[in-house]
N, C-alpha and C positions, 0 to 999 in steps of 0.2 A: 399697554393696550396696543395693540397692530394695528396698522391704517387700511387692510383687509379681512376680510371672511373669508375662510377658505372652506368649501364645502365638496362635495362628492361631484356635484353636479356641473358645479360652476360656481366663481371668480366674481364676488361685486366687489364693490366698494362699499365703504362703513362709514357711518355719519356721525358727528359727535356724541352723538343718544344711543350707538350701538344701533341704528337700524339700516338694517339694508335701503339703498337708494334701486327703486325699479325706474325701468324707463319706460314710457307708456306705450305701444305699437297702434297705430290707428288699423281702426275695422277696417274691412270690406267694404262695408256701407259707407265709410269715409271718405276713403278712397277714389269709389268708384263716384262719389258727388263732388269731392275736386277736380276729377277729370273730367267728366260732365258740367262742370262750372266753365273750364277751360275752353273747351267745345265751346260753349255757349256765348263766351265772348270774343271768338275768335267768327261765330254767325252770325253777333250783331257787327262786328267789323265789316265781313265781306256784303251783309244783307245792308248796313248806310252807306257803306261804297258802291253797290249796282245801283241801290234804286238813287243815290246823288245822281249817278252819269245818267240813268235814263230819266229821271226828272228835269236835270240842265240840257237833255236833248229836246226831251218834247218843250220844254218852256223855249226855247231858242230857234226851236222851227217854228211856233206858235206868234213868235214876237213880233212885233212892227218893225222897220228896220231904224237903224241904230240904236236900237235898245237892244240887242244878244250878249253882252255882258253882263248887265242887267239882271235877263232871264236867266243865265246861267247860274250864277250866284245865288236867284231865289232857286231854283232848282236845287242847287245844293243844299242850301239851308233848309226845304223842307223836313227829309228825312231826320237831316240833324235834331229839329226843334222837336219829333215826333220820339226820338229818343231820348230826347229833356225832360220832355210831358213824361213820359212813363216813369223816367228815376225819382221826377219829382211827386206824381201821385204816388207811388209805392211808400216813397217818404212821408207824405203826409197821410195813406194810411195808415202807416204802421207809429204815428204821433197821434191818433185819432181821428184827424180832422177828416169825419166822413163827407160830409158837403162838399168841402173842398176839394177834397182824391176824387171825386163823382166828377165834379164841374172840372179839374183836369182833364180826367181819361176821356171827357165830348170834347175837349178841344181838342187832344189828342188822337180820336179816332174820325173828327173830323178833316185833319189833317192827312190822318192816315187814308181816308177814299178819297182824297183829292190826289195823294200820293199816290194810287193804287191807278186810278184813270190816267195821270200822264204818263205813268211807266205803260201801261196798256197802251199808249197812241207810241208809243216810243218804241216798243218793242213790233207792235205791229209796222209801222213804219220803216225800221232797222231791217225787219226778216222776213216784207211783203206776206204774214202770216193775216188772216183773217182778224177783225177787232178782237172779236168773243174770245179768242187765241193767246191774242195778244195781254186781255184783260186776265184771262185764268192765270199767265205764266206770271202778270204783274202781283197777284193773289196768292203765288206761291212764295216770292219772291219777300212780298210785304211782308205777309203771314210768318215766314219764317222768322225775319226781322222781330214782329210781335212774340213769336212764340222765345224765339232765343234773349228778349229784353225781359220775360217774366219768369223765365232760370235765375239772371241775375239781381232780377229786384228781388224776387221772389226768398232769396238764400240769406 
C-alpha cells in the first residue's frame, strides 16, 4: 500500500482506511464575517478610547478643585463599564436569563446617555461647536461604540 493517491488531477494524501484526506476552504461568507469581526473590534477599541478621553475631559472640567484625578478616572471608567454591561447581557442572553440581559442592557444604556452628554459638553467645549453639535458628534461616536459591541456579542 502507498502512503499516496495519485490521480489525473491532483496529489493527496491517504489515510489509514484508504481515504482521501480533504482540507476544508472556508466560504466567502466566512471570511468576509472574520474580517468584519476584526473591524468591529478594532471600533470598539478606538470608540472606549475617544469617548474615555472625552468623558475624563468633560468630568474634569466639571469637578471641584482637587478632585481632577478623581474625575478623570470616573471618566474613564464609564465607557469601560458600558462595554462590561453589553458582554455581560449578551452572556446572559444567550444563557436565558431574560430579566437579567433586560435589567443589564438599562443599566448599560443608562450609562450609555450619561456617556453620550459628557462627550457632547466635551466636544462642544474642545471645538467651540454649538451643544446640539457637540451632542450629535457624541451620538456618533457612542452609537458606533454600540453598534461595533453588538458584531462581537452578537458572533
Amino acid at each position: 500500500m502507498t502512503a499516496t493517491k495519485t490521480t489525473a488531477r491532483k496529489l493527496a494524501p491517504v489515510d489509514a482506511c484508504n481515504k482521501v484526506q480533504r482540507t476544508k476552504t472556508p466560504s466567502t461568507k466566512a471570511i468576509m464575517r472574520a474580517n468584519n469581526h476584526r473591524w468591529a473590534h478594532a471600533g470598539v477599541a478606538l470608540c472606549v478610547g475617544l469617548s474615555a478621553i472625552l468623558n475624563a475631559c468633560a468630568n474634569y472640567h466639571h469637578a471641584s478643585k482637587g478632585a481632577g484625578a478623581w474625575a478623570i478616572m470616573l471618566g474613564i471608567a464609564i465607557p469601560a463599564l458600558v462595554f462590561i454591561l453589553a458582554r455581560v447581557g449578551g452572556s446572559q442572553w444567550r444563557m436565558q436569563s431574560r430579566r437579567l440581559a433586560i435589567f443589564t442592557a438599562c443599566m448599560g444604556a443608562g450609562l450609555l446617555g450619561l456617556s453620550i452628554h459628557h462627550c457632547g459638553d466635551a466636544i462642544s467645549m474642545l471645538t467651540g461647536m454649538s451643544t446640539w453639535e457637540g451632542v450629535l458628534m457624541a451620538v456618533a461616536v457612542d452609537g458606533g461604540l454600540v453598534a461595533c459591541e453588538l458584531e462581537t456579542v452578537l458572533d
